[in-house]
N, C-alpha and C positions, 0 to 999 in steps of 0.2 A: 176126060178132058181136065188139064189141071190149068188154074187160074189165081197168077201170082197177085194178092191180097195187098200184098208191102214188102216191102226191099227188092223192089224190081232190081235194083245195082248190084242186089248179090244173087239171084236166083232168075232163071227165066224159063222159059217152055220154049223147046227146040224140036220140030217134029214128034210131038206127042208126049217127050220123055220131060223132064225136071234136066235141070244142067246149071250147075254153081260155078260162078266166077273165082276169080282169087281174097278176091277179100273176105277175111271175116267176119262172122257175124249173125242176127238172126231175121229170116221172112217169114211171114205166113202165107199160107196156100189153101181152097179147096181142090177137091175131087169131085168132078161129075161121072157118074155113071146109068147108063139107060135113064136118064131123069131128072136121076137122085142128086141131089147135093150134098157132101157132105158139112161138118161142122168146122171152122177155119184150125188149121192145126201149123203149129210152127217148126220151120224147119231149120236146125242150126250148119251153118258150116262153118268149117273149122273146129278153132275150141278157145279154151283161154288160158291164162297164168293168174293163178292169184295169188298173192304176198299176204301171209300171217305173221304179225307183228304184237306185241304187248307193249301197255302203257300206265305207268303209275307202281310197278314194282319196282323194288330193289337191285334186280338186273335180268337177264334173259330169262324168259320162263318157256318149259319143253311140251313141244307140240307134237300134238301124233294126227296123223290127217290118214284118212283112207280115201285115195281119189280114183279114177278111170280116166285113162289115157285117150290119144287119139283113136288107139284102136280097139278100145272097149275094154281092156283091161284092166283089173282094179287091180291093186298094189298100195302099202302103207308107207309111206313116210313119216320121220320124224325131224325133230330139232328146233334146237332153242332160238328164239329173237324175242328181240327189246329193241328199244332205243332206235338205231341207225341202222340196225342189221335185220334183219328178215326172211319168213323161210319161204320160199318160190317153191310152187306146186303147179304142174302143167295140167291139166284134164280138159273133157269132153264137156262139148256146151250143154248135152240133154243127160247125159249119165247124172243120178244123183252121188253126190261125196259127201263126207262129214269129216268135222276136226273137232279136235277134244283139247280145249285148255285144261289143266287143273283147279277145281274150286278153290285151294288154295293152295299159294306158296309161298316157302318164307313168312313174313308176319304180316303180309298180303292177302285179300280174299277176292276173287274173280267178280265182276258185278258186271262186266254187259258185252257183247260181242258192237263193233262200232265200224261204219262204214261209212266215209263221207262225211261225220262230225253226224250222221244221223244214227240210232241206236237202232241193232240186229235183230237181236238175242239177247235173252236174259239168263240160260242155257246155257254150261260150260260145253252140249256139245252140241256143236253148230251143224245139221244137214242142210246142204244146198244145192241147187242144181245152177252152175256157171248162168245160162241161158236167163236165168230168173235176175242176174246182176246188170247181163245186156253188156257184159264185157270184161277185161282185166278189171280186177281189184284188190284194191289193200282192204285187208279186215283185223280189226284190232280188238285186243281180248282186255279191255279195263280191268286194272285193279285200283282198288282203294285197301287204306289201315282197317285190319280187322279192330272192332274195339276190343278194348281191355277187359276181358270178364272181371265183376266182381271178386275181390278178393285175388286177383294176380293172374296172371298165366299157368293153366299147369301144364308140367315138362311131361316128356314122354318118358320120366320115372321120378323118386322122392328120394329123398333122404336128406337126414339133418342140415348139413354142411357141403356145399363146392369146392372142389379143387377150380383154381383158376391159374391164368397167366396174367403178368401184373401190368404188362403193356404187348402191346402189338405195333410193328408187324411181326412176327415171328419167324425165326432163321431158321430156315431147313436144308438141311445137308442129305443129297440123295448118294446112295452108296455105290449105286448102278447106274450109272451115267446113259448108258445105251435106251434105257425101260422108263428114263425121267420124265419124258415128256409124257406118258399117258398113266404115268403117277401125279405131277400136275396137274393132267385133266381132271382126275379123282378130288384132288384139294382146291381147285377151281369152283367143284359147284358148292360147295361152301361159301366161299369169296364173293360170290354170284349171288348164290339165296341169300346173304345179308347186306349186300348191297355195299361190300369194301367191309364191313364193322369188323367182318375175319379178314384180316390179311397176313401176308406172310411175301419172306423174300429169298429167294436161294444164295447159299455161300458155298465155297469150295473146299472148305476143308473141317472134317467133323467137329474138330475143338471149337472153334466158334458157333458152334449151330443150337437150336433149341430142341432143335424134333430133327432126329434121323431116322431114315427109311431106309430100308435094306429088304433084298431077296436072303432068304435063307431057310432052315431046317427047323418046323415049329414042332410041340410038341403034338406028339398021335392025331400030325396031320393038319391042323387046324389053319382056316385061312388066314389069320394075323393074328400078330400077338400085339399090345401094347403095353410098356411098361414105363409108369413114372416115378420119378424122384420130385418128392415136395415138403416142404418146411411144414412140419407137422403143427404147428404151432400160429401159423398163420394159412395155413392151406395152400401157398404159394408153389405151382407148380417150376420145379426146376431146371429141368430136362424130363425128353419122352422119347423113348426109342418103337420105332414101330419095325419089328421082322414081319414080311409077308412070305406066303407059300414058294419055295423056289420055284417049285412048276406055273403058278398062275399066271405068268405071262404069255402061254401056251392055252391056257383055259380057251375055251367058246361056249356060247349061248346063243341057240338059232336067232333071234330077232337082234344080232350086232351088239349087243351091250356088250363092252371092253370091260371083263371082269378084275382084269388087275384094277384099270379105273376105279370100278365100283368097291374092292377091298380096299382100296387106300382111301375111301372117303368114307368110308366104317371106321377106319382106325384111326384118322384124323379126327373125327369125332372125338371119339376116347381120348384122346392126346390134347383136345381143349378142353378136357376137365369134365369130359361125360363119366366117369368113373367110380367105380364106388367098390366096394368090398363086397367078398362072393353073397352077405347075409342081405345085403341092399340090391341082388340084381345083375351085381356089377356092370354096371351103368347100360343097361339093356332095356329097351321098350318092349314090354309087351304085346304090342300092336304088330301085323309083321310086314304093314307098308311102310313104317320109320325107317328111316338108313341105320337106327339103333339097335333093330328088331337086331336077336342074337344072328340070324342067318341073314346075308344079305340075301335083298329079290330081285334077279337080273331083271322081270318083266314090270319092276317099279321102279326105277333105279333114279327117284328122286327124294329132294331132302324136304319132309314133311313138317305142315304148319307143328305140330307137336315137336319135333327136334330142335324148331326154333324159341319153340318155348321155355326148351331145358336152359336154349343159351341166353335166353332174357332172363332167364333167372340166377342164371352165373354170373351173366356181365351185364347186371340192370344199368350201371351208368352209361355204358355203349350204347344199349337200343332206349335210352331216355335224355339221349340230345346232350350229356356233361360226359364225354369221352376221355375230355384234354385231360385228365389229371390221373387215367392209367394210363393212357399211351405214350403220358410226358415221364411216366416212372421210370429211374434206373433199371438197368437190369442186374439182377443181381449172381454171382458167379456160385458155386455151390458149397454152403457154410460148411465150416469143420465139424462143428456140433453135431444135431440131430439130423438125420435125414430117414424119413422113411420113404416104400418104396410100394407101388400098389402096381400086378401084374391083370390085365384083362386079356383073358384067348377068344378067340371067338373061332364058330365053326364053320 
């Protein structure tokens, strides 16, 4: 004999069986058998949606969620929300699921999973079972300023001297008009993890541009190439031309990562002055979850607290709040004098 405990409006006992209504939601019930009682056990029907959102970053931060469906099957989701935008996840009220913020991103560090203005998790990975929420929910991944370590940030590599650009936004001329838009998505998560400080604007025709992007023929293969021109003399980068692989738009990676995306946010890097000469690295993170690491990693294909550190240290007055006096800089067109030129390949 079963005997409905709470939410008689969603559950009832019909000739001996359990029988749920239409609404969702959660009862509990025992079981008697020969005697016995059992211990109250909850029974969910339906399921629920929950929206994962971030707050206190820079801009969108990328969420990977492993949930279970209505019909018990788990399945990964990803993607980014901030602000106004949010990632909706469907699952099952009793199935357990989990979601993984990043401890850190951008010059951001993860501090609390937040529900209702009440605190989660402290836990970039959140396990939960819907049922335990009692319904749809927003859940929100906090970030705050990581502080400054003593003695400065360090990049995700060294050397003497920066190339930089002397203002932004920066003019980019795409050479492929057809392949632009998921070459943008690759220079967007830039724009993103700093929270607008990289920006940039497209134009239509190469003469006026800073940084061109082009499909084409690299040398023995290599996913991109970039190459700058910059005033030796001041470090002033001039122009940056980026060739990528002609085939990589054809590329795949089982888990969706758009690998043309992810080469042009390698090589965009390089192209804001990540760069250096082959005895420094050229301009390569050691680490191989950095977007700098010489190989990009389809199954990391985010822009790490260390990458952002190379660019606070290129463009301290950007991420220290006195921006206005490079972005108000002329630009300047390419002197007749000196020009030297620094090429980075990467594999």
């Amino acid at each position: 004999n079963f005997t409905v405990i709470s939410g008689q409006d969603l559950l009832s006992v019909v000739n001996g069986r359990l029988r749920s209504g239409d609404r969702a939601g959660v009862a509990t019930t025992t079981v008697s058998v020969d005697g016995r009682t059992s211990a109250t056990e909850r029974v969910g029907i339906g399921g629920a949606v929950f929206s994962f959102s971030s707050r206190g970053a820079r801009g969108p931060i990328p969420f990977l969620a492993m949930v279970t469906d209505f019909a018990g099957v788990a399945s990964s989701v990803s993607g980014a929300a901030g602000g106004s935008v949010s990632l909706a996840v469907p699952s099952n009220w009793f199935y357990s699921n989990t979601i993984r913020a990043p401890l850190s991103y951008g010059d951001r560090k993860f501090d609390y999973w937040e529900s209702d203005t009440q605190t989660v998790s402290t836990d970039g990975t959140l396990a939960f079972i819907p049922a335990d929420f009692g319904g749809n929910r927003l859940l929100t991944a906090v970030y705050t300023a990581r502080p400054q370590p003593e003695g400065g940030f360090t990049p995700n590599f060294s050397r003497p001297e920066f190339l930089h650009w002397a203002r932004f936004p920066l003019r980019v001329y795409f050479a492929d008009p057809a392949f632009a838009p998921r070459m943008r998505a690759g220079l967007d998560k830039w724009v993103s993890a700093t929270g607008g400080v990289i920006a940039y604007e497209t134009v239509a025709d190469a003469a006026s541009a800073d940084v061109t992007i082009a499909l084409g023929v690299t040398p023995t293969g290599l996913k991109g190439v970039t190459t700058l021109d910059f005033d030796p003399d001041t470090r002033e980068i001039l122009h940056a031309d980026i060739t990528l692989l002609e085939s990589a738009p054809g590329e795949t990676y089982p888990t969706g990562t758009d690998l043309l995306a992810l080469y042009t946010t390698h090589e965009f890097g390089h192209a804001l002055g990540i760069t250096a000469g082959a005895e420094a690295g050229a301009g390569h993170s050691t680490d191989p979850n950095d977007t700098l690491f010489p190989s990009s990693n389809p199954a990391n294909p985010v822009i790490t607290e260390r990458d952002i550190n190379t660019l606070e240290n290129t463009y301290p007055s950007l991420f220290g709040g006195t921006a206005r006096s490079r972005r108000s800089a002329p630009r300047r067109s390419r002197p007749a004098g000196r020009v030297s030129r620094v090429t980075v390949g990467c594999p």
